[in-house]
MMTF fields as JSON, N, C-alpha, C and O atoms, coordinates in Angstrom:
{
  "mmtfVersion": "1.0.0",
  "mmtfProducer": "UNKNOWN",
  "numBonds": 443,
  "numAtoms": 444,
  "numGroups": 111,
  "numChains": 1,
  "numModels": 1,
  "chainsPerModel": [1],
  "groupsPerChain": [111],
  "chainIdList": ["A"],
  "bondAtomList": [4, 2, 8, 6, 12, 10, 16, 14, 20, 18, 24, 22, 28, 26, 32, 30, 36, 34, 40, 38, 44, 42, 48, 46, 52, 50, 56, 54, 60, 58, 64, 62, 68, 66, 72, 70, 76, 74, 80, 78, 84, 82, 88, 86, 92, 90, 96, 94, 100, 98, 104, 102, 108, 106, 112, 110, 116, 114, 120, 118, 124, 122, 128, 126, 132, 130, 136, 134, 140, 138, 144, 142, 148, 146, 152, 150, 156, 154, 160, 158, 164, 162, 168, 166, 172, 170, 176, 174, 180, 178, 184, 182, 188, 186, 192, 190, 196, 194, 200, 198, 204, 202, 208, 206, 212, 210, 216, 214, 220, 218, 224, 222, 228, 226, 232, 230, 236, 234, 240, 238, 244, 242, 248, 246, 252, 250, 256, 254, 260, 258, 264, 262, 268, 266, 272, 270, 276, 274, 280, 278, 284, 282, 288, 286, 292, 290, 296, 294, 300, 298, 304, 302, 308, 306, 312, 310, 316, 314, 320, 318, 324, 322, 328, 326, 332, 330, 336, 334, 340, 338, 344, 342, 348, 346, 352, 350, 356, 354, 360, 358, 364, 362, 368, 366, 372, 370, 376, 374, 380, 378, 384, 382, 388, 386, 392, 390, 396, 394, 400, 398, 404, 402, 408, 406, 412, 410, 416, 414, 420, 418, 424, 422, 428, 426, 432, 430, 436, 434, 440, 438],
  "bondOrderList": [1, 1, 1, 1, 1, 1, 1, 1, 1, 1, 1, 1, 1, 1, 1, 1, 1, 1, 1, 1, 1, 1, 1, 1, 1, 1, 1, 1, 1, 1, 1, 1, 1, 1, 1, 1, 1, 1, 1, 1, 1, 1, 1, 1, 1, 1, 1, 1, 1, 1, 1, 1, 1, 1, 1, 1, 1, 1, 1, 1, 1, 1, 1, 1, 1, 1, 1, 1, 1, 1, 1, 1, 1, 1, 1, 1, 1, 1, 1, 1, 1, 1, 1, 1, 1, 1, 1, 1, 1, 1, 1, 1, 1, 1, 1, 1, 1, 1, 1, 1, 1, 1, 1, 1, 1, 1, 1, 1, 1, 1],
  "groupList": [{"groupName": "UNK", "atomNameList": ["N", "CA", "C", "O"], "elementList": ["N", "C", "C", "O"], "formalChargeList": [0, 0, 0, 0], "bondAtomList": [1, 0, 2, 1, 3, 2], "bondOrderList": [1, 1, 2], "singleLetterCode": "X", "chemCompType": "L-PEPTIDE LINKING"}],
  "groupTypeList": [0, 0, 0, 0, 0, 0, 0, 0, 0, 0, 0, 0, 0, 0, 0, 0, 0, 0, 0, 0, 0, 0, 0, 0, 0, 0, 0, 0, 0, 0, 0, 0, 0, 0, 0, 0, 0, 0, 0, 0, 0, 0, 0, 0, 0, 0, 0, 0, 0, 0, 0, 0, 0, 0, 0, 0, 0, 0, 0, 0, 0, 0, 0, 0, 0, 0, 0, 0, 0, 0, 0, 0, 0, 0, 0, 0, 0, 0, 0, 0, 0, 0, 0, 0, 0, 0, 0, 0, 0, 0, 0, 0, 0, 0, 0, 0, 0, 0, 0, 0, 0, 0, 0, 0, 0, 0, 0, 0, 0, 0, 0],
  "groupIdList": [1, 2, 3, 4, 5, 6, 7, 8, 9, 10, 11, 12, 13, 14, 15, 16, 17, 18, 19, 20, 21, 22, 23, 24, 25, 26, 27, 28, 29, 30, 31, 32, 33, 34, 35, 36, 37, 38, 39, 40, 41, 42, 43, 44, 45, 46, 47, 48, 49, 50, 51, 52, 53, 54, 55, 56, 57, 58, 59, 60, 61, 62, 63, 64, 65, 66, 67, 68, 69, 70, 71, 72, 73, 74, 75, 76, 77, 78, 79, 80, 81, 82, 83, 84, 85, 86, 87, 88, 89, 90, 91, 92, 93, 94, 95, 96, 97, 98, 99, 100, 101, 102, 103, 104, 105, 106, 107, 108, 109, 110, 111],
  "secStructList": [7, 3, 3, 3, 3, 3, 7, 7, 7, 6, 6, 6, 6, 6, 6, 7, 5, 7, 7, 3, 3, 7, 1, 1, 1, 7, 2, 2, 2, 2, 2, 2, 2, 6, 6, 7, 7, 7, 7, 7, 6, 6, 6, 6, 1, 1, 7, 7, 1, 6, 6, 3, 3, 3, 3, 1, 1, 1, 6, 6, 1, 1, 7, 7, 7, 7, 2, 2, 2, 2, 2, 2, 2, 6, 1, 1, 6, 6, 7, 7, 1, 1, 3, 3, 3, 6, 6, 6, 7, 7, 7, 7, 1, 1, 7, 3, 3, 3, 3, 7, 7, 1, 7, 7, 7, 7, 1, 1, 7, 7, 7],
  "xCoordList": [0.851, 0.0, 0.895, 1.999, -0.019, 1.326, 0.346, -0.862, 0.634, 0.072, 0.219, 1.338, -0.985, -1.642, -1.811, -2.179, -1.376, -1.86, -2.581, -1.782, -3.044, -4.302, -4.638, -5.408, -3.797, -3.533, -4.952, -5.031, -5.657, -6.74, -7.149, -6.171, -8.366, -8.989, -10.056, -10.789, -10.526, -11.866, -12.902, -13.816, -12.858, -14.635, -14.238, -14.913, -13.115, -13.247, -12.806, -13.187, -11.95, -11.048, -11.19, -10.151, -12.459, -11.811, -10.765, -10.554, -10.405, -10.393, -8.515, -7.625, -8.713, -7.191, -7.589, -8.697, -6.656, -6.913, -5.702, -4.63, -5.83, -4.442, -4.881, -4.908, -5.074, -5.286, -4.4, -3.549, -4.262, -3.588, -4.117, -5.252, -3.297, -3.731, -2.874, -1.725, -3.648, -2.666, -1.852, -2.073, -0.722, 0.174, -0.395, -1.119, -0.172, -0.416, -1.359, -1.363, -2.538, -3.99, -3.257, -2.171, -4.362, -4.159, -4.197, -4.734, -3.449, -3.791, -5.329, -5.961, -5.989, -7.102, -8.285, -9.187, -8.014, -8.757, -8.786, -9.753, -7.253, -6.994, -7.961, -8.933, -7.896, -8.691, -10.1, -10.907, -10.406, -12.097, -12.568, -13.565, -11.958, -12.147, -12.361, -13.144, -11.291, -11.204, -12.361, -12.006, -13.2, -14.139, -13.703, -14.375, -12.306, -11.814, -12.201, -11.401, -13.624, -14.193, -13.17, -13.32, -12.183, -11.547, -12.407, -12.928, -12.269, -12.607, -11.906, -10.684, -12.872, -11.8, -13.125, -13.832, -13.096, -13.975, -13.95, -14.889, -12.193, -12.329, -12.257, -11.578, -12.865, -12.647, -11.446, -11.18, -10.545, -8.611, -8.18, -7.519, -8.636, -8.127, -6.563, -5.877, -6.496, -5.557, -5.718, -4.925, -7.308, -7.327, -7.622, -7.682, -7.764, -8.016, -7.209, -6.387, -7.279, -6.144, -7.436, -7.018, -8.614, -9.563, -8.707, -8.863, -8.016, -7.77, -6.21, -5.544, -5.559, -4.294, -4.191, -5.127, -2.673, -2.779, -1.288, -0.57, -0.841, 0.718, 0.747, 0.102, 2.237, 2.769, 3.713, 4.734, 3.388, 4.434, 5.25, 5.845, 5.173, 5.786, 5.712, 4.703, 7.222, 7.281, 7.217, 7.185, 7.184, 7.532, 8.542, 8.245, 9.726, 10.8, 10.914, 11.649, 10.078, 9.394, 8.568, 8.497, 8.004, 7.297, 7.894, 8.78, 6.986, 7.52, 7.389, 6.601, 8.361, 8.174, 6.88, 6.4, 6.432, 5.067, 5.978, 7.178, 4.723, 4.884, 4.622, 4.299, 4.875, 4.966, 3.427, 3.248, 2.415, 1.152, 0.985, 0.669, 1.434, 0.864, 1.626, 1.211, 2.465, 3.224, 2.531, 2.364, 2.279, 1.158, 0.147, -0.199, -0.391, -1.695, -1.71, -2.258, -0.58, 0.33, 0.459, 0.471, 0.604, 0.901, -0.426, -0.428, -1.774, -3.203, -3.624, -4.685, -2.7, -3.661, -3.327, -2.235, -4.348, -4.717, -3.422, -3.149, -2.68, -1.75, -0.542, -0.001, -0.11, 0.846, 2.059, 2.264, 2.849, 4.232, 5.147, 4.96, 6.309, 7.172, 6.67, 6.985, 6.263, 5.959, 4.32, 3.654, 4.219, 2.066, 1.917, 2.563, 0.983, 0.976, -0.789, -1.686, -0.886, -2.387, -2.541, -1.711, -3.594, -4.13, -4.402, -4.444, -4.505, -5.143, -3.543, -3.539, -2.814, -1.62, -0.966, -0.103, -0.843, -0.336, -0.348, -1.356, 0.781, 0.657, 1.196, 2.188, 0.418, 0.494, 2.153, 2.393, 2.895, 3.883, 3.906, 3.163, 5.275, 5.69, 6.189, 6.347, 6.387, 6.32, 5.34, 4.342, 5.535, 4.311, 4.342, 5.332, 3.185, 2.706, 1.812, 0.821, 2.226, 1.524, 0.825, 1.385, -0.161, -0.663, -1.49, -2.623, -1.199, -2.545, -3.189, -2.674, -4.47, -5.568, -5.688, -6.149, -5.103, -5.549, -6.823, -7.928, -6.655, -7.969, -8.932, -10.153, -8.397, -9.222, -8.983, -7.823, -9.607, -9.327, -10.472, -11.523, -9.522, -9.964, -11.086, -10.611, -12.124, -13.306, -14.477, -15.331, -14.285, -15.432, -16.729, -17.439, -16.954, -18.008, -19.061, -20.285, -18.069, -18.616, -18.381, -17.349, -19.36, -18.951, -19.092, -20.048, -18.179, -18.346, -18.951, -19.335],
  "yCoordList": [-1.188, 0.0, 1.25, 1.367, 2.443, 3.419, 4.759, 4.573, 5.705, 6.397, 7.532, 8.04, 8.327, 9.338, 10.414, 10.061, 11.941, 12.878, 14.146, 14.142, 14.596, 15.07, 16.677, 16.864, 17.377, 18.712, 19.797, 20.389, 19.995, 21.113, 21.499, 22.062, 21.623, 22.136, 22.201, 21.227, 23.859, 24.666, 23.67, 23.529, 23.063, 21.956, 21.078, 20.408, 20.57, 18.793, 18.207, 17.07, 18.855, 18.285, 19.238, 19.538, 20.001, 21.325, 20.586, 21.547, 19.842, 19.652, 18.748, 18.5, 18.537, 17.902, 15.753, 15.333, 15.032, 13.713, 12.875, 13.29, 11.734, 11.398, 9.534, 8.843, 9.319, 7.056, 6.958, 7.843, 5.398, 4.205, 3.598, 3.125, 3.601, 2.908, 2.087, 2.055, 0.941, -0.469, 0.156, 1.226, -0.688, 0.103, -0.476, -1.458, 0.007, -0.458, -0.028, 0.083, 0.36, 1.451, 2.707, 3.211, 3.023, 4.638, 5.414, 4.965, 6.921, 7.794, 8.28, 8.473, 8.496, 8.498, 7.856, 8.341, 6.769, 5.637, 5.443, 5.059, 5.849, 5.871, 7.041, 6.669, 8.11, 9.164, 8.786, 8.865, 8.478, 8.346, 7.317, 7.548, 6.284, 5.332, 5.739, 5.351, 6.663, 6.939, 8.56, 9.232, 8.964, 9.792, 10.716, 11.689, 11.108, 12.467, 12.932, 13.154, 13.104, 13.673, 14.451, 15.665, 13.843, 14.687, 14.049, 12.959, 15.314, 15.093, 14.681, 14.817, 13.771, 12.513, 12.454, 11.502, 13.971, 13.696, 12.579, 12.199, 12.267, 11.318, 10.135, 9.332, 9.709, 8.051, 7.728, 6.705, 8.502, 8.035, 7.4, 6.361, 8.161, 7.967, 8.744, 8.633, 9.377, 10.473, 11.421, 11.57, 11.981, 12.642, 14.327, 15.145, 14.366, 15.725, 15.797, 14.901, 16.467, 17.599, 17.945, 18.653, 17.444, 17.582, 16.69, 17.252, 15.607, 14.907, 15.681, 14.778, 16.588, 17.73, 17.625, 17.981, 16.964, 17.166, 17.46, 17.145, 18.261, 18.407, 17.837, 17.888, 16.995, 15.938, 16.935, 17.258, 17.382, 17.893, 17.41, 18.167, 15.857, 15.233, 13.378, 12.79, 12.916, 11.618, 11.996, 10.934, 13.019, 13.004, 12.238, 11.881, 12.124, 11.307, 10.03, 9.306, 9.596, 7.93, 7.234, 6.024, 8.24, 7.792, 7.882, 8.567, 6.891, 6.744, 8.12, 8.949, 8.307, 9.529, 9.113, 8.006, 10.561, 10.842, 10.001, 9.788, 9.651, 9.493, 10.756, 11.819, 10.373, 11.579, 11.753, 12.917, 11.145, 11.453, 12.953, 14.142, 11.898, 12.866, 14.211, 15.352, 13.881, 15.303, 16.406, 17.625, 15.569, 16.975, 17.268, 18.434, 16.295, 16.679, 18.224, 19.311, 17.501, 18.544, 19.749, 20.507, 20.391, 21.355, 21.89, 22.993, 21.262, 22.16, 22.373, 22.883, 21.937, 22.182, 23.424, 23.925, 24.09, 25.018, 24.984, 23.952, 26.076, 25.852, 25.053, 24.638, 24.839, 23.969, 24.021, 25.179, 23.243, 22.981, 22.292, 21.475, 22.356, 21.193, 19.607, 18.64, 19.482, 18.382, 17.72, 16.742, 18.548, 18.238, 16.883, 16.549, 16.208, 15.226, 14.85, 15.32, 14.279, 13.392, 12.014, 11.112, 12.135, 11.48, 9.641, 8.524, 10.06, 9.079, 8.07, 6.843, 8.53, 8.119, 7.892, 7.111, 8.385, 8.032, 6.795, 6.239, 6.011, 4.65, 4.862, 5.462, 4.329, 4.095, 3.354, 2.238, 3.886, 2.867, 3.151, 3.688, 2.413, 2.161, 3.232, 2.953, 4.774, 5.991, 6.684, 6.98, 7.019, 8.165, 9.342, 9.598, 9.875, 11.023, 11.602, 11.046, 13.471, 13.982, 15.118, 15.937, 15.005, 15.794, 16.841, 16.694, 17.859, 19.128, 19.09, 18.968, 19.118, 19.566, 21.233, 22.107, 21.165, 22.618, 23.448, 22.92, 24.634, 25.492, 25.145, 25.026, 25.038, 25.19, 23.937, 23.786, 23.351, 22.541, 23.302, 23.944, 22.768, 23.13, 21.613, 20.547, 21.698, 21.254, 21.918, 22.629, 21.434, 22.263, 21.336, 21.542, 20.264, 19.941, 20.329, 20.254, 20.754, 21.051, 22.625, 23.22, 23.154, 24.344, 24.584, 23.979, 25.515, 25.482, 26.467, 26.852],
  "zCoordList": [0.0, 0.0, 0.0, 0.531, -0.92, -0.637, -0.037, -0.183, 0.433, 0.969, 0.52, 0.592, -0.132, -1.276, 0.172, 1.293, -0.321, 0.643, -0.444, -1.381, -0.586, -1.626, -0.436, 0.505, -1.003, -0.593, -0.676, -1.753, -0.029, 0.24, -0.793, -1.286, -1.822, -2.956, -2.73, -2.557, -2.66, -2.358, -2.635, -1.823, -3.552, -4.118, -3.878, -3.097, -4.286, -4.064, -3.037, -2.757, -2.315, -1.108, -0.217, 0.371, 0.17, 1.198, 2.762, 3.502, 3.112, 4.093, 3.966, 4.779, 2.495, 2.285, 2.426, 2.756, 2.159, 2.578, 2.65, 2.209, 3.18, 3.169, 3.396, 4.414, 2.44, 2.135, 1.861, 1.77, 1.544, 1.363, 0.067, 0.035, -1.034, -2.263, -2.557, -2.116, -3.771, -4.095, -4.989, -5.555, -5.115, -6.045, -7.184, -7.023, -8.425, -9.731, -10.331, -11.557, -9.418, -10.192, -10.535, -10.249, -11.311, -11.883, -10.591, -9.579, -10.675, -9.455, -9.675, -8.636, -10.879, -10.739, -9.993, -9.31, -10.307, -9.913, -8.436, -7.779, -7.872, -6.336, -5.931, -5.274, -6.143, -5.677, -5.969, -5.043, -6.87, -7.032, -6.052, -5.368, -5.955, -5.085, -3.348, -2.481, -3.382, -1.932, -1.729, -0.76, -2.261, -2.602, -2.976, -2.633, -3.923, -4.389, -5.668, -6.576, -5.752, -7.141, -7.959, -8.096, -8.486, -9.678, -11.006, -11.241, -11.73, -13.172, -13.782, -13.739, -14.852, -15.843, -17.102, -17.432, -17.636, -18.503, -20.074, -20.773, -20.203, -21.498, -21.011, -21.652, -19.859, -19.179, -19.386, -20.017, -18.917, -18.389, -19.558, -19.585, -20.701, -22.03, -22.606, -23.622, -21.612, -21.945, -23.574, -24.504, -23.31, -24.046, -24.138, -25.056, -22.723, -22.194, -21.138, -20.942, -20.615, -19.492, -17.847, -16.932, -17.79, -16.727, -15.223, -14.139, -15.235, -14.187, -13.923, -13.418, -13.999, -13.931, -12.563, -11.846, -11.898, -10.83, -10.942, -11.891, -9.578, -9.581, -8.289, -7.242, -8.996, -7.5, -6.969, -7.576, -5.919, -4.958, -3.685, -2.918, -3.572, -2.969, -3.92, -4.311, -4.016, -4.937, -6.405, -7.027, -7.242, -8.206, -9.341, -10.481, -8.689, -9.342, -9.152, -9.824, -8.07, -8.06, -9.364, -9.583, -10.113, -10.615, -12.328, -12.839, -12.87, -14.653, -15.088, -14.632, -16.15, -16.668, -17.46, -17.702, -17.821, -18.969, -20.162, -20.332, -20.882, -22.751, -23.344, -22.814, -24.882, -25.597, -25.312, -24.955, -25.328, -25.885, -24.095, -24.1, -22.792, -21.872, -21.799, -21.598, -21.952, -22.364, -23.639, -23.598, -24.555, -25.551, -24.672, -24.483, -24.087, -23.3, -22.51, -22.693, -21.336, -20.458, -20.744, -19.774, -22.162, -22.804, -23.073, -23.62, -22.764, -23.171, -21.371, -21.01, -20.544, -19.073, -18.64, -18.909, -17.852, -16.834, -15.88, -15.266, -15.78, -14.396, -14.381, -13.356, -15.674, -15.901, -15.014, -14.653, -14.587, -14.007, -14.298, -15.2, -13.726, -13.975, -13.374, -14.067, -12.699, -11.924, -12.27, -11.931, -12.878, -13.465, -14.253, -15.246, -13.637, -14.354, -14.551, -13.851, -15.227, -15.845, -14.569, -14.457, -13.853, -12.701, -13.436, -12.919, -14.568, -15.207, -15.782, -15.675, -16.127, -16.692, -16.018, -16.418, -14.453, -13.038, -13.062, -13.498, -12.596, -11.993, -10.118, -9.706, -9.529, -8.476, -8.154, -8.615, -7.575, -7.153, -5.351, -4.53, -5.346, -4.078, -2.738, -1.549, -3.59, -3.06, -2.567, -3.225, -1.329, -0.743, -2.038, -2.723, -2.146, -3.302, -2.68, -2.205, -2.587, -2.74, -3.62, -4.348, -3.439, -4.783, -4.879, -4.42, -5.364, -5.537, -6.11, -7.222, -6.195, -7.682, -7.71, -6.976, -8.798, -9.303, -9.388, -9.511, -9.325, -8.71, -10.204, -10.102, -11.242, -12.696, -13.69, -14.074, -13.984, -15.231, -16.549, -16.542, -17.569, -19.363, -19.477, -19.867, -19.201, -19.563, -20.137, -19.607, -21.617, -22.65, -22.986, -23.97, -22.023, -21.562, -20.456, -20.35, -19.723, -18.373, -18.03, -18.342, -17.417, -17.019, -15.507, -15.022, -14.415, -13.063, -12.968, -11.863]
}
């Protein structure tokens, strides 16, 4: 089990969280599971930029992006060095923690 800490966000997290996920799921999948409504409007297709999270703790634990999440990367809200796609996340053996950004680029949805 590795242990996810999910940093304070006004709507989805006001309060911050901090589980235990299996290694090998998506980080998406870890958060939804554990009730962290992030958006994943192309079903963790990696075709949109809605699940944008920046790892600010365990970053270099984890696989680098592919080319595809990296173009992605380049259409999100708030971009960073460390930003990654929730969905393209693999869970490993490192504690991670992670911010959700105040805004995601969803032209389905409006807040």
């Amino acid at each position: 089990m590795t242990r996810i800490t999910v940093l304070p966000h006004v709507e989805i997290c006001p309060h911050g969280a901090t589980f235990e996920a299996e290694a090998g799921q998506s980080l998406c999948d870890a958060l939804l599971t554990h009730g962290i409504e992030i958006e994943h409007a192309c079903a963790q297709s990696c075709a949109c930029t809605t699940c944008h999270v920046i790892v600010r703790e365990g970053f270099d634990a984890l696989a680098a992006a592919d080319d595809l999440e990296e173009d992605m990367l380049d259409k999100a809200w708030g971009l960073e060095p460390v930003s990654r796609l929730a969905c393209q996340v693999t869970v490993a053996d490192a504690p991670l923690t992670v911010e959700i950004p105040r805004y995601t680029i969803n032209l389905a949805r409006e807040r």
